[in-house]
LUMRO-863560 format. One line per field, with one value per residue: residue number from 1; residue in three letters; y negated, x, z negated of N, C-alpha, C, O, CB in turn. Coordinates in steps of 0.02 Angstrom, whole numbers, plus 50000, padded with zeros to 5 digits. Glycine has a CB too. Example, Ala and Ser with C-alpha at 12.3 -4.5 7.8 and 13.67 -1.06 7.14 Angstrom:
<numars>
drenlo	c(1  2)
tilum	c(ALA  SER)
n_v	c(50284  50112)
n_u	c(50660  50642)
n_w	c(49610  49646)
ca_v	c(50225  50053)
ca_u	c(50615  50684)
ca_w	c(49610  49643)
c_v	c(50165  49998)
c_u	c(50660  50645)
c_w	c(49610  49606)
o_v	c(50166  49943)
o_u	c(50712  50670)
o_w	c(49577  49598)
cb_v	c(50224  50030)
cb_u	c(50565  50704)
cb_w	c(49548  49714)
</numars>
This chain:
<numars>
drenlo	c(1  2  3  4  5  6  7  8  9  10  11  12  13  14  15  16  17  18  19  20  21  22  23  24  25  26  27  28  29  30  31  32  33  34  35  36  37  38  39  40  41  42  43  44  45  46  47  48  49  50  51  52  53  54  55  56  57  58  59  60  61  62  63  64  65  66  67  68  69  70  71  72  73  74  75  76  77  78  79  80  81  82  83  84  85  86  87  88  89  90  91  92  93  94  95  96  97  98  99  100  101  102  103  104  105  106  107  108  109  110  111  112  113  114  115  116  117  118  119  120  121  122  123  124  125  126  127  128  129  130  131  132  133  134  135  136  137  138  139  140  141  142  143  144  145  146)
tilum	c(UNK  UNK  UNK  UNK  UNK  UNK  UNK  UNK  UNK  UNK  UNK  UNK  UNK  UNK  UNK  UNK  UNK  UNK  UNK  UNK  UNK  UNK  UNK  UNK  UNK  UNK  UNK  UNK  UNK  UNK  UNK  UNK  UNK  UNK  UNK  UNK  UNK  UNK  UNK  UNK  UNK  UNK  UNK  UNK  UNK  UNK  UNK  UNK  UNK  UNK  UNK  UNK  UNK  UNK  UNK  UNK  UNK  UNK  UNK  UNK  UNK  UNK  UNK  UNK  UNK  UNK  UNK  UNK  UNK  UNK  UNK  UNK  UNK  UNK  UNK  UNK  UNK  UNK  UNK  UNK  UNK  UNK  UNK  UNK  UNK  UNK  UNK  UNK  UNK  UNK  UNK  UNK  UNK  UNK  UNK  UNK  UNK  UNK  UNK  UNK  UNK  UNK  UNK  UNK  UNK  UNK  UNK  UNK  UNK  UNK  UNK  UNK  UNK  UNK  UNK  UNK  UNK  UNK  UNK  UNK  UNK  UNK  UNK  UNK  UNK  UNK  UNK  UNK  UNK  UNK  UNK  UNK  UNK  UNK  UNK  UNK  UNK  UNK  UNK  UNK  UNK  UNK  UNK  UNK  UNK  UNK)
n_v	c(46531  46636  46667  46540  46556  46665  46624  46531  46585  46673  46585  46533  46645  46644  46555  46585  46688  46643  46539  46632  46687  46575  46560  46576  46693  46699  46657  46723  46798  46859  46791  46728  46815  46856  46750  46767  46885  46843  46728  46809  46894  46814  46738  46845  46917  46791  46799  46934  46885  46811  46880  46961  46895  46844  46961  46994  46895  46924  47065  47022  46944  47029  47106  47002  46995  47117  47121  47047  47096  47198  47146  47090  47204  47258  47183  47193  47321  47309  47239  47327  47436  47354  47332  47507  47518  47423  47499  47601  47571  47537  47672  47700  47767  47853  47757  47752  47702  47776  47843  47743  47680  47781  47795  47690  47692  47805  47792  47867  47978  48122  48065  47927  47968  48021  47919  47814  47873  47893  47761  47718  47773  47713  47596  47617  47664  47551  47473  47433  47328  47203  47187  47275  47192  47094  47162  47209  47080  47026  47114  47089  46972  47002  47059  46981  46905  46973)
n_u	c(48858  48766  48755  48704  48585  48510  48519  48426  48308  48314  48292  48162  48087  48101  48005  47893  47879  47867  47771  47658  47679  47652  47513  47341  47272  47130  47131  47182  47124  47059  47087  47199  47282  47312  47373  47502  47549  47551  47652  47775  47785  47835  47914  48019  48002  48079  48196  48247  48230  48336  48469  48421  48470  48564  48641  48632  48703  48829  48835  48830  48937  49043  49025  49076  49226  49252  49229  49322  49445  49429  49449  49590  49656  49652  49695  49837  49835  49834  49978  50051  50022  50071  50189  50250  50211  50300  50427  50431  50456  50574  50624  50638  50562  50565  50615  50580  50502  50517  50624  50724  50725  50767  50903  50957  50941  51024  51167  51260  51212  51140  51023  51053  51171  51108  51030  51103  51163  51075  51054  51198  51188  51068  51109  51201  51159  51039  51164  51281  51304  51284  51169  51086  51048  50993  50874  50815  50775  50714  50576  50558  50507  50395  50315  50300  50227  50117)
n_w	c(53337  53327  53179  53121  53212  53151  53008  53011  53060  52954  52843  52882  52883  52719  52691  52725  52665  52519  52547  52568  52440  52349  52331  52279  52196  52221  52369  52461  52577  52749  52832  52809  52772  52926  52971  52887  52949  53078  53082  53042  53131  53250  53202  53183  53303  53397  53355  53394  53521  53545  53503  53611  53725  53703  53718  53819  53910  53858  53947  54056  54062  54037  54181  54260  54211  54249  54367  54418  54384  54455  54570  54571  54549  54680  54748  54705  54753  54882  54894  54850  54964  55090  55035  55066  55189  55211  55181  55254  55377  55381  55352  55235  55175  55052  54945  54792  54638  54518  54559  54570  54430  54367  54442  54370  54234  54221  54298  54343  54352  54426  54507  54540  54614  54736  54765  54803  54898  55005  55021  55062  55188  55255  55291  55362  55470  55499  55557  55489  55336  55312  55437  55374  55246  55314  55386  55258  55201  55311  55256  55132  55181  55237  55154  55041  55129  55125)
ca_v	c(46518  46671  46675  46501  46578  46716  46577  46497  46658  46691  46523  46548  46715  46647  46487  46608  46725  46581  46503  46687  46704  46526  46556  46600  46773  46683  46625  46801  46814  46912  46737  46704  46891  46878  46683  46792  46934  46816  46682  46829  46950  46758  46726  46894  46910  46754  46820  46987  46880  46761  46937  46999  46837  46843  47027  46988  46858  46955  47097  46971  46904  47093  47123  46948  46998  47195  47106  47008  47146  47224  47116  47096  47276  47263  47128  47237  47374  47281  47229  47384  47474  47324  47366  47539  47502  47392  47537  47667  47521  47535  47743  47719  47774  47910  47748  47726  47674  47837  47870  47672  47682  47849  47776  47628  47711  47843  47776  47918  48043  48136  48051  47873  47965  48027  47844  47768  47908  47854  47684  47697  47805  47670  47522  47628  47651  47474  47467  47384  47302  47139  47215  47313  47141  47051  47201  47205  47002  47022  47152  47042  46906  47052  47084  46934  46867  47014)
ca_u	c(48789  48710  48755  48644  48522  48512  48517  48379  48280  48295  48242  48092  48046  48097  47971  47835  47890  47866  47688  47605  47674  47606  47426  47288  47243  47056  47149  47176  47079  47091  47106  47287  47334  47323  47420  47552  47585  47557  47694  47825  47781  47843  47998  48065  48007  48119  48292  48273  48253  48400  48487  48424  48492  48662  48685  48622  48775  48865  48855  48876  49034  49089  49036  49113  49277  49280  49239  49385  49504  49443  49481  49645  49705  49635  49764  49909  49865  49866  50021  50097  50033  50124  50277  50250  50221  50380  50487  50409  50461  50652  50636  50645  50492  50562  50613  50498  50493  50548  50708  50764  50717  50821  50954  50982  50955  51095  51198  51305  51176  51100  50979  51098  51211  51076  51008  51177  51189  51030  51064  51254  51174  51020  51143  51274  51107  51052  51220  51325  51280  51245  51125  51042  51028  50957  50809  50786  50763  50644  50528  50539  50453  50328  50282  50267  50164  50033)
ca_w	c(53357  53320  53133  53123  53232  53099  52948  53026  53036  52865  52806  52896  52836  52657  52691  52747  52567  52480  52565  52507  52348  52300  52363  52219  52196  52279  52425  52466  52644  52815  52890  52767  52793  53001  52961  52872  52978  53145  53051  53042  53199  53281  53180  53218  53393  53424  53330  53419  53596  53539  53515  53680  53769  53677  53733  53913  53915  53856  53978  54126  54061  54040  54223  54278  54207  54261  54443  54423  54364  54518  54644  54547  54555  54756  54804  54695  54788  54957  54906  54871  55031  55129  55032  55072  55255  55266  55191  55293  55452  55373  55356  55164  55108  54987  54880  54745  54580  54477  54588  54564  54362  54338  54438  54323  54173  54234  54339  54350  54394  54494  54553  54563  54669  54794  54774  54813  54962  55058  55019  55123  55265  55258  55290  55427  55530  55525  55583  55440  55260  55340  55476  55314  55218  55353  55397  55199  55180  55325  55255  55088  55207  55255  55096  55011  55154  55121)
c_v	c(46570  46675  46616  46507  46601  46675  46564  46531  46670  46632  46531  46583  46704  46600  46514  46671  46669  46559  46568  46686  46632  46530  46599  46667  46765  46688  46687  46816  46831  46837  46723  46760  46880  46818  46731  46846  46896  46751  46746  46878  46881  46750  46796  46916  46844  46777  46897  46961  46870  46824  46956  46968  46836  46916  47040  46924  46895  47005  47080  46955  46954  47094  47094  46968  47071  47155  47092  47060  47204  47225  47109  47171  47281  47248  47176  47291  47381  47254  47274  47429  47434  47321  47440  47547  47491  47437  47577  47627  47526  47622  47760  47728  47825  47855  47717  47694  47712  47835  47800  47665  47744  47822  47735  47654  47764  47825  47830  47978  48064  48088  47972  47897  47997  47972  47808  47803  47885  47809  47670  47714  47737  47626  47542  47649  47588  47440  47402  47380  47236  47163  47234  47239  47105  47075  47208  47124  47002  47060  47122  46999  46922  47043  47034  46879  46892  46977)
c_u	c(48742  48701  48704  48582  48485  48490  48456  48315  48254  48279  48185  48029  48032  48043  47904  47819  47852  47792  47642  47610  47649  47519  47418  47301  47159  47078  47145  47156  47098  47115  47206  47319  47351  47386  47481  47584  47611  47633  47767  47830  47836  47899  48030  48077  48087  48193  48278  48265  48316  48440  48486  48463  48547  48692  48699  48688  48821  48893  48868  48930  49082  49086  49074  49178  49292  49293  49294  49453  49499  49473  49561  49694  49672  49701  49838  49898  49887  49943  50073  50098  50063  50210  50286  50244  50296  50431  50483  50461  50549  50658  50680  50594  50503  50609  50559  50516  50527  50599  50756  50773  50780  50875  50979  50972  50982  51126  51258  51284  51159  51062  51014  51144  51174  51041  51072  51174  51127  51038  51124  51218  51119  51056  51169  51211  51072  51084  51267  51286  51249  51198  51052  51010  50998  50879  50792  50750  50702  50603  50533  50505  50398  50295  50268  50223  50092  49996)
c_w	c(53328  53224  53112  53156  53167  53047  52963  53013  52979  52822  52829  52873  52757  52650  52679  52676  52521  52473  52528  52451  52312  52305  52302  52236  52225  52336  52477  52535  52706  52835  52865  52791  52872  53005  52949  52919  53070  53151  53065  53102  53238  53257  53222  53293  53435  53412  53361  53504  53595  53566  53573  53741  53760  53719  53828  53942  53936  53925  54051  54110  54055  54133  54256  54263  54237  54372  54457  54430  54416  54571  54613  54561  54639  54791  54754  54744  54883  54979  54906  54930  55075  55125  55058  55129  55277  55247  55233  55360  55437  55377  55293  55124  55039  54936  54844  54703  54527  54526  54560  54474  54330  54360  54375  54266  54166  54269  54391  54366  54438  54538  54568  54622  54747  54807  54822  54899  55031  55096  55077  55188  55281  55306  55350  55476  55553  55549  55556  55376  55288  55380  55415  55273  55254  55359  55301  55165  55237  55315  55209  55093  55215  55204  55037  55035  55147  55078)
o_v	c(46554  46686  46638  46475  46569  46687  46590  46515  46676  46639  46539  46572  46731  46599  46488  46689  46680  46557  46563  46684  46632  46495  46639  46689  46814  46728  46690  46868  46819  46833  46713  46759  46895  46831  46740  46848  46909  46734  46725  46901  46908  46756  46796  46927  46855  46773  46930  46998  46903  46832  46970  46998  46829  46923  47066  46923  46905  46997  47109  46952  46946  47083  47127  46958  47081  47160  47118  47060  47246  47265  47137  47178  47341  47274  47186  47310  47415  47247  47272  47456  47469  47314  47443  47596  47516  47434  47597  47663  47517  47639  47800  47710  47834  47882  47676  47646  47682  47784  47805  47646  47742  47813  47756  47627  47789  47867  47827  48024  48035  48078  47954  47860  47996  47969  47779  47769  47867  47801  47631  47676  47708  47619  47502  47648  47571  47384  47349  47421  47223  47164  47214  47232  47070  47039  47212  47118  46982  47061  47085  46974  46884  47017  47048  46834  46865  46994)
o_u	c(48687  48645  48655  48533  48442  48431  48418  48275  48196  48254  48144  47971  47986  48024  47863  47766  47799  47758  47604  47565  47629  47478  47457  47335  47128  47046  47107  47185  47156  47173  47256  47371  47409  47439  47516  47645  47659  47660  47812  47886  47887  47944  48058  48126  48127  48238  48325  48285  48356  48450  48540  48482  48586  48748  48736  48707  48849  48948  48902  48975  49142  49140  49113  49209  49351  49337  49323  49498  49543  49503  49598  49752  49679  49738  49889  49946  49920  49967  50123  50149  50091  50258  50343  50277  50335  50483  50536  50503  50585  50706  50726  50580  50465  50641  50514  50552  50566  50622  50812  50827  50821  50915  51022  51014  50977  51110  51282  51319  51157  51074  50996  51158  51204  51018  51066  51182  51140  51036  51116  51217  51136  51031  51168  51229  51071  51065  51283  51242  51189  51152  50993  50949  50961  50831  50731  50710  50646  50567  50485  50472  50350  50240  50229  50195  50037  49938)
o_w	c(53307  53202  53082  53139  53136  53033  52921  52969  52959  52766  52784  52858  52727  52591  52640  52650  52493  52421  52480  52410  52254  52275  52276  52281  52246  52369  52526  52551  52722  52857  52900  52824  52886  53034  52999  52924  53106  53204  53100  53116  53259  53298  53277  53327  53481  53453  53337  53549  53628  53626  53600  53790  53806  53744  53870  54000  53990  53952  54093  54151  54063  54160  54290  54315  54251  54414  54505  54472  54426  54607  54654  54578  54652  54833  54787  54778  54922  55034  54941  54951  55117  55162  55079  55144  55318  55280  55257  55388  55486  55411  55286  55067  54991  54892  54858  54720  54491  54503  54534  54453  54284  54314  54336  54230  54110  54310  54447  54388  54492  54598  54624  54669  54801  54863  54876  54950  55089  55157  55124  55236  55332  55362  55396  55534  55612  55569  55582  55362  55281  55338  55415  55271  55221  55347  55293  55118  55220  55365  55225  55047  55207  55209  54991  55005  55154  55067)
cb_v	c(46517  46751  46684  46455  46634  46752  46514  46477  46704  46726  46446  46565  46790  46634  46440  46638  46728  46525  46493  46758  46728  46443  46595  46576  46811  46609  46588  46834  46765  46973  46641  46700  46984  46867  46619  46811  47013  46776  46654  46848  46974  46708  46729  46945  46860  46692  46822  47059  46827  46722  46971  47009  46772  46861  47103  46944  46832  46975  47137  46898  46848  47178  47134  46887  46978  47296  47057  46958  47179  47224  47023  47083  47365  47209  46983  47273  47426  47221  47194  47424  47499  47268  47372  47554  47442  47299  47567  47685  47413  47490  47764  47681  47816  48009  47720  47777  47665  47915  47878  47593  47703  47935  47752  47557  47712  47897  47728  47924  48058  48178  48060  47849  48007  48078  47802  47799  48007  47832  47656  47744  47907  47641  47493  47711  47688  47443  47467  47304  47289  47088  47285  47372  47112  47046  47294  47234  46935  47015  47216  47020  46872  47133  47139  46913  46859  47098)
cb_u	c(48784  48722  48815  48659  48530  48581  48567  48388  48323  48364  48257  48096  48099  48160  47977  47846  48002  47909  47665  47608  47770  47628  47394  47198  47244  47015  47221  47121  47045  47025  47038  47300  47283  47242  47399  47538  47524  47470  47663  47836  47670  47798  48016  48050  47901  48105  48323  48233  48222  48425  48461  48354  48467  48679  48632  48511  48801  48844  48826  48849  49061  49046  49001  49094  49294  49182  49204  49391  49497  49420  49439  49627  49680  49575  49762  49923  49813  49825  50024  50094  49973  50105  50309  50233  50181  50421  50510  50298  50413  50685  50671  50678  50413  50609  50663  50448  50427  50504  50716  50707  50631  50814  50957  50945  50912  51100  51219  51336  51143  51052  50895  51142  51276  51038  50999  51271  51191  50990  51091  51334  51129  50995  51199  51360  51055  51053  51206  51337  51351  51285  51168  51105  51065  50992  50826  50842  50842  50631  50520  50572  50464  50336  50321  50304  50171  50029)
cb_w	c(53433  53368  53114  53138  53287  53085  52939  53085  53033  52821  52818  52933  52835  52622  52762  52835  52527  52516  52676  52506  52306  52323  52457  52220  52099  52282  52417  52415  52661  52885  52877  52663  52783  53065  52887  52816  52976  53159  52956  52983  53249  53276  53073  53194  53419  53402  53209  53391  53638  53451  53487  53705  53762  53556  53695  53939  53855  53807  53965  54152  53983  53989  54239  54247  54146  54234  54470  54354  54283  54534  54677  54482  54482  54781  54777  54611  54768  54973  54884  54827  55063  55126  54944  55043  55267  55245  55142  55308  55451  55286  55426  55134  55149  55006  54866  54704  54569  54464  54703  54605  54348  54370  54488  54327  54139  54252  54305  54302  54391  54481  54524  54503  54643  54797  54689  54743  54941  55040  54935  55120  55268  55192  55227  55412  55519  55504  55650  55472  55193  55381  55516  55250  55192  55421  55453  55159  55192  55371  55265  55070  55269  55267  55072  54983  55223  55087)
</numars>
């Protein structure tokens, strides 16, 4: 759009090039000169609104999308403080994200075998593995109802 704005523009200006340079060297007069300058003050005025209108779009459809990417990272973070609720509600809030990542990409480490060690004590206070899977499937319900 705006590149035919633009085109358009410049045919105009070349139309209004054109209309002076054919006029006599009589023709000459304040009344042609005010024609000429009042002919292109008017073209350009319009391709620097067009411009002003394109940019004023523009910066609504920026704010429209930052809004969006707001409310977007709102509801992630509502969803992570309801996960962070329902571990706190099991008395696993020290797992995160970095302890579970290091496990699995050591398995054999440190920090897997103090993962692993939580994890049994976690389960023999829920009182069993089944007990533990049951209170973990319902804080899964928690948290994907947030």
């Amino acid at each position: 759009w705006s590149l035919k704005k633009y085109n358009r523009t410049h045919h105009y200006l070349m139309n209004v090039r054109y209309w002076w340079s054919s006029l006599d060297s009589g023709a000459d007069s304040l009344k042609k000169r005010n024609r000429l300058v009042s002919l292109t003050e008017d073209f350009i005025s319009e391709e620097v609104d067009a411009w002003g209108q394109q940019m004023q779009k523009a910066f609504v459809k920026q704010k429209n999308e930052q809004k969006q990417q707001n409310e977007e990272l709102m509801a992630t973070l509502k969803a992570q403080e309801g996960y962070k609720n329902a571990m706190k509600e099991l008395g696993m809030e020290w797992l995160d994200t970095e302890s579970v990542m290091a496990a699995i990409n050591d398995p054999k480490g440190p920090e897997a075998q103090k993962l692993f060690g939580k994890l049994a004590d976690a389960a023999s206070q829920l009182g069993g593995l089944q007990e533990a899977k049951n209170k973990v499937e319902e804080v899964v319900a928690k948290v994907e109802g947030v």
